[in-house]
VEXDRENTOR-294921 format. One record per residue (C-alpha): residue in three letters; x, y, z. Coordinates in steps of 0.25 Angstrom, whole numbers, padded with zeros to 4 digits, always signed. Each point is the difference from the previous one (the first is absolute). Layout:
AlaXYZ
...
This chain:
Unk-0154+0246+0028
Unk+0007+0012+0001
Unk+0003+0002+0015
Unk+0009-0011+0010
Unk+0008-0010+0000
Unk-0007-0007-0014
Unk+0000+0013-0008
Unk+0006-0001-0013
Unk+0011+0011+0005
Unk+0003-0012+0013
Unk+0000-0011-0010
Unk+0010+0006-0010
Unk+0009+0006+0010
Unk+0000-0015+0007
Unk+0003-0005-0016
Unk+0014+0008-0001
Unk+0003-0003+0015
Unk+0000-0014-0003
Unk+0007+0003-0014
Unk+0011+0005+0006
Unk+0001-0010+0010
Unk+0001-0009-0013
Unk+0011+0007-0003
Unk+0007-0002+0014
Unk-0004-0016-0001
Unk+0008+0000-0015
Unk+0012+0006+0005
Unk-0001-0011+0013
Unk+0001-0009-0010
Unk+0010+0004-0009
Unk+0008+0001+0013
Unk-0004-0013+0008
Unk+0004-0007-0015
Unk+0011+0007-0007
Unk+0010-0011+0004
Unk-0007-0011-0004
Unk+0009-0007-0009
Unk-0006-0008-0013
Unk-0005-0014+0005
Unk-0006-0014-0008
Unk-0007+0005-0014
Unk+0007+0013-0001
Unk+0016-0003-0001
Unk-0004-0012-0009
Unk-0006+0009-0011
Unk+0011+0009+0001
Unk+0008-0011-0003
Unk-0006-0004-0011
Unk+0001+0013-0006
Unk+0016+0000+0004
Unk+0001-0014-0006
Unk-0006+0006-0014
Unk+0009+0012+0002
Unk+0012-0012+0000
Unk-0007-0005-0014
Unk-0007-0012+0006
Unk-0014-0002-0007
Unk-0012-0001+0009
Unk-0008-0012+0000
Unk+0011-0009-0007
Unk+0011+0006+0007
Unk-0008+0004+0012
Unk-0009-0010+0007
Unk-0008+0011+0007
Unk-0016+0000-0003
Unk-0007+0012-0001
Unk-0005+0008-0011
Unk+0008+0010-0009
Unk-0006+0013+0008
Unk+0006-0006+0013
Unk+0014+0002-0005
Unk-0002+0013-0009
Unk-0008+0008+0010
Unk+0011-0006+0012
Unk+0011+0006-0011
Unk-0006+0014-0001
Unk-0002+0000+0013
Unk+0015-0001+0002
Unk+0004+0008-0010
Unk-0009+0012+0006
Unk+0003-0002+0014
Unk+0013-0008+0001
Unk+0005-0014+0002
Unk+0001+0000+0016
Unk-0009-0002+0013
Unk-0003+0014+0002
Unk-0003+0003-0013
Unk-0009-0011-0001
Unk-0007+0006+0014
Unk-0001+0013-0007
Unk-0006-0008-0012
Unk-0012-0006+0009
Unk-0002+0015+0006
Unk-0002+0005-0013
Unk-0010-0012-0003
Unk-0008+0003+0013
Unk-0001+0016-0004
Unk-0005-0004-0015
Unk-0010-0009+0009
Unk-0004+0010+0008
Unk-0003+0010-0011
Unk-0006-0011-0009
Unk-0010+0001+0011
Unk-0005+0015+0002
Unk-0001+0000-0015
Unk-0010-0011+0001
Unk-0007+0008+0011
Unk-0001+0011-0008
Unk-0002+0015+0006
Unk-0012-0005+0010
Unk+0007-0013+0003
Unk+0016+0001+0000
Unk+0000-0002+0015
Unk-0002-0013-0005
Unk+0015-0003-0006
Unk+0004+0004+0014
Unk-0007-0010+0009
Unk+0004-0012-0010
Unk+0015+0006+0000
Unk+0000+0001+0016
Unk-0005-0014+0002
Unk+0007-0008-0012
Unk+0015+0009+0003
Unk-0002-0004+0015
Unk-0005-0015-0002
Unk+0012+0001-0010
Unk+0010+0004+0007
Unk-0004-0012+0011
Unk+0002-0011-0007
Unk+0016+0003-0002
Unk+0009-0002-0011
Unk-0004-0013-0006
Unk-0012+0007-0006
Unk+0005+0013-0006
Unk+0000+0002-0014
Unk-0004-0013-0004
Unk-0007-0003-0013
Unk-0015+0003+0004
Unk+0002+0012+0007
Unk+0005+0008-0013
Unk-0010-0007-0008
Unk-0009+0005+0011
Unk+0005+0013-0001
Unk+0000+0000-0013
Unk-0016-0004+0000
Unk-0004+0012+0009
Unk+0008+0008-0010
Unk-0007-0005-0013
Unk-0013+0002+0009
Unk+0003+0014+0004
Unk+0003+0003-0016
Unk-0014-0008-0003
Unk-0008+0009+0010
Unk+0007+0013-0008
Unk-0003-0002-0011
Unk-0014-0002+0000
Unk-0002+0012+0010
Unk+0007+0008-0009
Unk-0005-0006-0013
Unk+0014-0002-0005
Unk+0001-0014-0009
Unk+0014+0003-0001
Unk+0004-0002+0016
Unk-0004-0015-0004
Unk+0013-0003-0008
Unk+0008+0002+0016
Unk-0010-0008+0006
Unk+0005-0010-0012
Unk+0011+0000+0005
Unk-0001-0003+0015
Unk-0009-0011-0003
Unk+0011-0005-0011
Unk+0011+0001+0011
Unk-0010-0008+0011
Unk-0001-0012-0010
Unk+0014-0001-0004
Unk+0003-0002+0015
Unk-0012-0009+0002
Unk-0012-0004-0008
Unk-0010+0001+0010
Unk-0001+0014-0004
Unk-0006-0003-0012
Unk-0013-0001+0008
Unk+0000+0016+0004
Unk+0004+0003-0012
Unk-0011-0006-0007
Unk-0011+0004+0010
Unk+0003+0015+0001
Unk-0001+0000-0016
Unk-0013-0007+0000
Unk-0004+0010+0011
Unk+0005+0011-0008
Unk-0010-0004-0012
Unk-0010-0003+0008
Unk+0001+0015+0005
Unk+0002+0006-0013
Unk-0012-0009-0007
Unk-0009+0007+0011
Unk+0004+0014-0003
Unk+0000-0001-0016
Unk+0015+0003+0000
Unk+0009-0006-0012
Unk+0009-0012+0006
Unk+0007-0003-0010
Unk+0012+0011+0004
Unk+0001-0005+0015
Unk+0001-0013-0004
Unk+0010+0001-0011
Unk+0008+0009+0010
Unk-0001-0011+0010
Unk+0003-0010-0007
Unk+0012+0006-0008
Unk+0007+0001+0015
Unk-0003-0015+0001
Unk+0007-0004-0015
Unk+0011+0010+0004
Unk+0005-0007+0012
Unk-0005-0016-0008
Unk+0010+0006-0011
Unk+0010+0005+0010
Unk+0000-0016+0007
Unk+0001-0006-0015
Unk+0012+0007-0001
Unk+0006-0002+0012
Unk-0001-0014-0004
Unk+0004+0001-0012
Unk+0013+0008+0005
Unk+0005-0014+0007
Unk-0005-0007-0010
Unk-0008-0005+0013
Unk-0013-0004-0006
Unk+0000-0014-0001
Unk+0006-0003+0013
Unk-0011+0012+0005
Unk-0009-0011-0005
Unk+0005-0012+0006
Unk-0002+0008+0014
Unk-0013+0004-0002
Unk-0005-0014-0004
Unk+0008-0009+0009
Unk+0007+0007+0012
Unk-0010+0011+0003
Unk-0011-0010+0002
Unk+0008-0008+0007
Unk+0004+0010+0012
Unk-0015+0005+0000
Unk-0003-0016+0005
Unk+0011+0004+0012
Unk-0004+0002+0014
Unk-0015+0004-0002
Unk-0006+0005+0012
Unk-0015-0005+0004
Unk-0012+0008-0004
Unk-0002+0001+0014
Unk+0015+0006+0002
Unk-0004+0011-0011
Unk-0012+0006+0005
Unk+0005+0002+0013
Unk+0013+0007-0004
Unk-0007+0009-0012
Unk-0004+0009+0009
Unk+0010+0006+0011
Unk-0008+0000+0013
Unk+0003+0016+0001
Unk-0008+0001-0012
Unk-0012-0005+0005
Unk-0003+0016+0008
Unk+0001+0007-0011
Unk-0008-0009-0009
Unk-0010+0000+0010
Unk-0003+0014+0001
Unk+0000+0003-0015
Unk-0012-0012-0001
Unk-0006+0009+0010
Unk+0004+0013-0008
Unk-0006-0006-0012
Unk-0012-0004+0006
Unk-0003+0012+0007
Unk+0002+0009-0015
Unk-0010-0011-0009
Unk+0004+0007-0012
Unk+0002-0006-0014
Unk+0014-0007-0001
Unk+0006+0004-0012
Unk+0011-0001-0010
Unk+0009+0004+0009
Unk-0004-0010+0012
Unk-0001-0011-0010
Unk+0015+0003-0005
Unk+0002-0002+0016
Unk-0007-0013+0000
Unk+0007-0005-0014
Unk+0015+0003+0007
Unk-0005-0008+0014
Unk-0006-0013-0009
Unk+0015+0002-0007
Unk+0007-0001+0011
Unk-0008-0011+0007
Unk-0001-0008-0013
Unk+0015+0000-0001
Unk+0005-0003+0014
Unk-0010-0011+0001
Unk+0008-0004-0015
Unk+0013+0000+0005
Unk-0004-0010+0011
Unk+0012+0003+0010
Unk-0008+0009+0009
Unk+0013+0010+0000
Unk-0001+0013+0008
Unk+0002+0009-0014
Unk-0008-0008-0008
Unk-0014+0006+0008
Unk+0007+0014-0004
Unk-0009+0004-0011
Unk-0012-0005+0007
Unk+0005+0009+0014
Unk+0003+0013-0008
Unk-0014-0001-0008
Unk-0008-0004+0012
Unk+0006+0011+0007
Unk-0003+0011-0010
Unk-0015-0003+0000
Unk+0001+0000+0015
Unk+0007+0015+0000
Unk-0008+0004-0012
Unk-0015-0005+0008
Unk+0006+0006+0013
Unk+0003+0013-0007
Unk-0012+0001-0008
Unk-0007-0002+0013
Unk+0006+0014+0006
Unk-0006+0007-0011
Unk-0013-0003+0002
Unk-0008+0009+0009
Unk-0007-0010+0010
Unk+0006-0003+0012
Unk+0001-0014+0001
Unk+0007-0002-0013
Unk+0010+0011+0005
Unk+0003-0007+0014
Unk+0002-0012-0008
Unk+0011+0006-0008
Unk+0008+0004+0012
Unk+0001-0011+0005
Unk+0005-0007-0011
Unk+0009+0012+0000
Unk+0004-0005+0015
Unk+0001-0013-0002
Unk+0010+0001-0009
Unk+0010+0009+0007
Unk-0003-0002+0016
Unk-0002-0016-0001
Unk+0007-0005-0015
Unk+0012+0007+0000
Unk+0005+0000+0014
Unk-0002-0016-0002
Unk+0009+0000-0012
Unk+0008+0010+0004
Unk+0003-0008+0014
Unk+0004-0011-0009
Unk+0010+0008-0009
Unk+0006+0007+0012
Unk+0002-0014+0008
Unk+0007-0005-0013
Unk+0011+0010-0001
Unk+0011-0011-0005
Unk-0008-0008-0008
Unk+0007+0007-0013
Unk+0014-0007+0005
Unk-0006-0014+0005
Unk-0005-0003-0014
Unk+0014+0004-0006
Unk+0009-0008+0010
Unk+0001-0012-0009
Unk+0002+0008-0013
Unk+0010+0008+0007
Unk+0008-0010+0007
Unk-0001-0008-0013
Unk+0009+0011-0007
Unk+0010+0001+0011
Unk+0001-0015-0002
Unk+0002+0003-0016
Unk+0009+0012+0001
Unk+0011-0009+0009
Unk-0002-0014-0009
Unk+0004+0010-0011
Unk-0009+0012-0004
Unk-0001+0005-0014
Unk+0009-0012-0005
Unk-0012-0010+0003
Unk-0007+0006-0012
Unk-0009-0013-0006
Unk+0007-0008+0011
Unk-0010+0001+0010
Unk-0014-0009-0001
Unk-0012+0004+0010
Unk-0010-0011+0002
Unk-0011+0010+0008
Unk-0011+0007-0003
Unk-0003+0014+0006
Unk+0009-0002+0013
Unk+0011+0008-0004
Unk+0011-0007-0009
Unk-0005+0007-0012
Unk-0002+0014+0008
Unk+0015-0002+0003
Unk+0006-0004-0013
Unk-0008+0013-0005
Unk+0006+0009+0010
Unk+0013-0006-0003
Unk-0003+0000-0016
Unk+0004-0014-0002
Unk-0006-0007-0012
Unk-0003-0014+0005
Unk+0003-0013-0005
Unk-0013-0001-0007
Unk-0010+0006-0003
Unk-0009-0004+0010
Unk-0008+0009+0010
Unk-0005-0010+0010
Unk-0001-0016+0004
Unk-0017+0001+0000
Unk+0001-0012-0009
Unk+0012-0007+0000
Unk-0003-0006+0015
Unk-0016-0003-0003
Unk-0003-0013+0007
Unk-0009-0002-0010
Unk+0003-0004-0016
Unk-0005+0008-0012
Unk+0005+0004-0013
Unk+0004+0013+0004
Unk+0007-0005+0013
Unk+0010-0009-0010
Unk+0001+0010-0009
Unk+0006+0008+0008
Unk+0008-0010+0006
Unk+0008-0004-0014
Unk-0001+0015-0003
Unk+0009+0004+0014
Unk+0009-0014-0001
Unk+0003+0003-0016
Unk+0003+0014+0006
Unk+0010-0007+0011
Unk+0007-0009-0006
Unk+0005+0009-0012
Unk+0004+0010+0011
Unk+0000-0004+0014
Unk-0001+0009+0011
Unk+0011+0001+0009
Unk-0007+0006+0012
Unk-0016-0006+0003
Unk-0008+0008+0009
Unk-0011-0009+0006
Unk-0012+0007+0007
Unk-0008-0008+0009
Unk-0013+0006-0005
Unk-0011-0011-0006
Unk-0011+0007-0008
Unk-0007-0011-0004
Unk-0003-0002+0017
Unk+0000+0012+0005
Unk+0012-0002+0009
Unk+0014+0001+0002
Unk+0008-0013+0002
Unk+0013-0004-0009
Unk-0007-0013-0001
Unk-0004+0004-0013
Unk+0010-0005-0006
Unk-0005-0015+0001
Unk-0012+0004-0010
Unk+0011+0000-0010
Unk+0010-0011+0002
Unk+0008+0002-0014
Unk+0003+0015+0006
Unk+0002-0004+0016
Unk+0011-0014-0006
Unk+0006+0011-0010
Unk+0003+0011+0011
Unk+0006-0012+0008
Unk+0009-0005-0010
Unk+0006+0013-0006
Unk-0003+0012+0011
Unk+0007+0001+0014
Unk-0009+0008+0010
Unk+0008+0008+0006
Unk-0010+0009+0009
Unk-0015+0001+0006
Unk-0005+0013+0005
Unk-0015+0001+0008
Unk-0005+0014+0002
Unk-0010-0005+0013
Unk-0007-0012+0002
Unk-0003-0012-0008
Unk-0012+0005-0007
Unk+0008+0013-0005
Unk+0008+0001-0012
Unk+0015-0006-0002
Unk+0009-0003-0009
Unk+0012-0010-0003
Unk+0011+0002-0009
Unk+0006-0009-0009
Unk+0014-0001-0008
Unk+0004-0008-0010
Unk+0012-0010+0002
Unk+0012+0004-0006
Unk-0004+0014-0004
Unk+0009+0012+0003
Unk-0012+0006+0008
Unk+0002-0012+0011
Unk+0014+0000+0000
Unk+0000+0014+0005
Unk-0012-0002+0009
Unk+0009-0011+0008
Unk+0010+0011+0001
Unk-0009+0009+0005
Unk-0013-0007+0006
Unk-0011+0006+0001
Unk-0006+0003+0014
């Protein structure tokens, strides 16, 4: 078809039209999200890896959770792009551009439109669900998949065993953070064999490559471990806590499969069944590679079980890249139907998905400073009870509220070692729940916090209420006895976040508080 609005020449030009639109919708987002500051998970990894900084082992020292990738990688991070808020937005912008190449490269010369639908669609979605969800653990592994992905596609196109040992890597760097990984790793080699078997190629260099990467970043772990002298403490978490925060706020099946699939999605989705219908060819490595890194994402979004928003990001970005890669597929092949079809995927996306998204990042243009009231009012609270002179002085009983956000900022090293209350105020017993308790009271009593920070939030059900204190009446009798409260602070109604200060009696921190109140 070589003549109106179908032709190849039409279909291209309206392929770099909507490019460069691309390009205008990245630089919206950079500039509707540049100010938001670091929120929940974020400022917490920082701070463990200030807390290490400061000589404090984690694990032991440090009662946070997550695997030794989420602190190395959250430390180069840091060390490349700095220790800020902006510096951690510039971070994100630069893991949306890796994202969005990993995706033309996957396309390939016929097909890199592809990266550019999935990067309009998942930066916009993104870019709509606010601060809470940037950077978090599943979207670098995400990133970080699409990558090993893009290297995998490389190097059997160009017949380079070599450009396996990156791939390695990325997939190494997706486990360390979570382990769920492991099932894309496993399936793109076994595709990979599958591929080469049927082409009497040798294997045995892809694979050795591939899995050298893999050892690498294992060896890299051990010695992260071995570093802290970590590994039995490592252990215990994996055994005992890990398990036990899996078992926490489990959403129904039923919850899960309506919120995998984010209703904007289902268009695009839509159109690429059709696309694919309409082209009936053979699927392919490629596809199958496709259908690998959806079942992945599925498979570990229904494992974690909390239905979370960037949990269903591996799932979204793969989903969308068979969609973009159907829909582009579709304006190559000559018939008119299957052309028509691609344009209006093409449509879709940019006159119906991302004015919806974009409304909603638009209507939002604070939400960056609502989320960092408390963290921020916290600090001034800090810097007038005494600032740099409450180094391990101060205790936060929170989780992702803020307290730790604003001990970060203010590079205080905490009391104790410990990121968050998630056990300590469990309704329920377990082992890990009195673990934890003896292992924070031990802490305590050999050096007891002068200031206590109390959020209100209650993980365990999913609320916000300073009730939470009953569910561990030892805590709730000693903070009587010993702590004078001394301020409550609410930032909106009673189901938002709020926090209550405590000081300890006779404590040079209250007496100068009783000088000068805090208001």
């Amino acid at each position: 078809m070589s003549t109106g609005v179908l032709s190849d020449q039409s279909l291209a030009r309206l392929r770099w039209i909507a490019s460069a639109v691309f390009v205008g919708l990245f630089a919206f987002y950079v500039a509707s999200t540049v100010h938001w500051p670091m929120v929940w998970d974020t400022p917490i990894m920082h701070y463990v890896n200030f807390l290490m900084s400061r000589g404090l082992r984690p694990y032991s020292e440090i009662t946070d959770m997550n695997l030794p990738g989420c602190y190395l990688t959250e430390r180069w991070g840091m060390a490349v792009f700095g220790w800020g808020d902006l510096s951690w937005r510039i971070y994100e912008f630069f893991l949306m551009a890796v994202l969005t190449v990993s995706g033309m490269v996957i396309g390939g010369s016929r097909r890199w439109f592809a990266g550019i639908y999935m990067a309009t669609f998942f930066i916009m979605m993104h870019g709509s669900e606010g601060p809470i969800v940037a950077t978090e653990r599943d979207e670098l592994m995400m990133v970080l998949l699409v990558a090993a992905t893009a290297m995998l596609f490389l190097s059997l196109r160009r017949r380079t065993p070599a450009l396996m040992l990156p791939f390695g890597l990325l997939t190494g760097l997706a486990m360390s953070l979570k382990p769920s990984a492991l099932l894309l790793d496993v399936a793109l080699l076994v595709l990979l064999f599958v591929v080469l078997k049927r082409s009497g190629e040798r294997i045995g260099k892809y694979l050795l490559w591939g899995l050298a990467g893999n050892v690498a970043i294992a060896a890299l772990m051990v010695g992260f471990l071995l570093q802290h002298q970590a590994w039995g403490a490592f252990l215990f978490i994996c055994t005992k806590i890990v398990p036990s925060y899996g078992q926490l706020n489990q959403r129904s099946y039923v919850y899960m499969f309506r919120h995998l699939m984010p209703m904007a999605l289902v268009l695009p989705v839509a159109l690429g069944i059709v696309a694919a219908a309409l082209g009936r060819r053979r699927v392919g490595w490629e596809r199958w590679a496709l259908f690998c890194a959806m079942a992945m994402g599925a498979l570990s979004y229904f494992a974690q079980g909390k239905g979370y928003l960037y949990h269903r990001y591996m799932f979204v970005v793969a989903i969308l890249l068979w969609a973009g890669w159907e829909l582009t597929e579709a304006m190559h092949r000559e018939d008119k139907r299957s052309r028509i079809v691609g344009v209006a995927g093409v449509a879709a996306l940019f006159l119906v998905i991302v004015p919806y998204y974009g409304r909603i990042i638009h209507g939002s243009p604070r939400v960056g400073e609502q989320t960092n009231a408390l963290p921020h009012a916290l600090q001034s609270d800090l810097v007038q009870l005494g600032g740099d002179s409450l180094q391990e002085q101060v205790q936060c009983m929170d989780l992702i509220q803020g307290c730790i956000g604003a001990l970060y900022r203010m590079r205080l090293v905490q009391n104790t070692g410990t990121t968050g209350d998630l056990l300590l105020f469990s309704p329920t017993a377990s082992p890990a729940v009195d673990y934890y308790r003896n292992w924070f009271l031990a802490h305590d009593r050999e050096h007891p916090a002068n200031v206590v920070v109390l959020g209100n939030e209650w993980f365990q059900h999913g609320t916000v209420t300073f009730d939470k204190l009953d569910a561990w009446p030892q805590y709730a009798a000693y903070l009587r006895s010993t702590y004078v409260p001394v301020i409550e602070r609410h930032f909106g109604d009673e189901s938002a976040p709020a926090y209550r200060i405590y000081l300890r009696k006779g404590s040079k921190v209250l007496a100068e508080e009783e000088l000068h109140p805090l208001h």
